[in-house]
N, C-alpha and C positions, 0 to 999 in steps of 0.2 A: 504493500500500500504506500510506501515510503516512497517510493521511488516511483510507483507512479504519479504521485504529486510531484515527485521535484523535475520527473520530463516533462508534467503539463503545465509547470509553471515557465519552465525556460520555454516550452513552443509560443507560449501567450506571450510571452517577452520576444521574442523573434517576432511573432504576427505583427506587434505593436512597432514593432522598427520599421516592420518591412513596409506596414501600413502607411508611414511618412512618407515612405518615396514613392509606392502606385497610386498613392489615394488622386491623382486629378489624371487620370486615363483618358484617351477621347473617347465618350459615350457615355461619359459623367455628367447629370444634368448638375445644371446649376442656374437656378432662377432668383434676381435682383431686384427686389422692388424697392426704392425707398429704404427702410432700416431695417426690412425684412430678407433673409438670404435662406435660401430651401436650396439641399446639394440631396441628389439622387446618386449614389454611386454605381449606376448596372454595372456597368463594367468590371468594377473592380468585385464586386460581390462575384459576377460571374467567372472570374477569374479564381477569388479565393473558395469559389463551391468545386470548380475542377480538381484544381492543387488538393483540397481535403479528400475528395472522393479518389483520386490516386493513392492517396497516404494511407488512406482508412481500406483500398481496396490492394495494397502491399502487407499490410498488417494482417491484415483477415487470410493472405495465403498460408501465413507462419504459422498460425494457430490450429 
């Protein structure tokens, strides 16, 4: 149990880095009104649903 907590806290700490540099993708909405800002990430979501369904479909052959 120990240590699956301390790999799911480093992958959270990597999503959160990595998430700095892909978060403005092209096909990231991003709407402006006034002092209102609404950002839709598809892109990047569909990006990081890929990348998980790889990891979680590498993991599941080991098992």
């Amino acid at each position: 149990m120990n240590r699956l907590l301390i790999v799911a806290g480093i992958v959270l700490i990597i999503i959160g880095l990595v998430g700095t540099y892909i978060g403005k993708l092209p096909g990231d909405m991003v709407w402006k009104k006034g002092n209102t800002t609404v950002y839709f990430p598809i892109m990047t979501s569909i990006i990081i649903s890929v990348v998980l369904s790889l990891i979680f479909m590498i993991i599941g052959r080991f098992k």
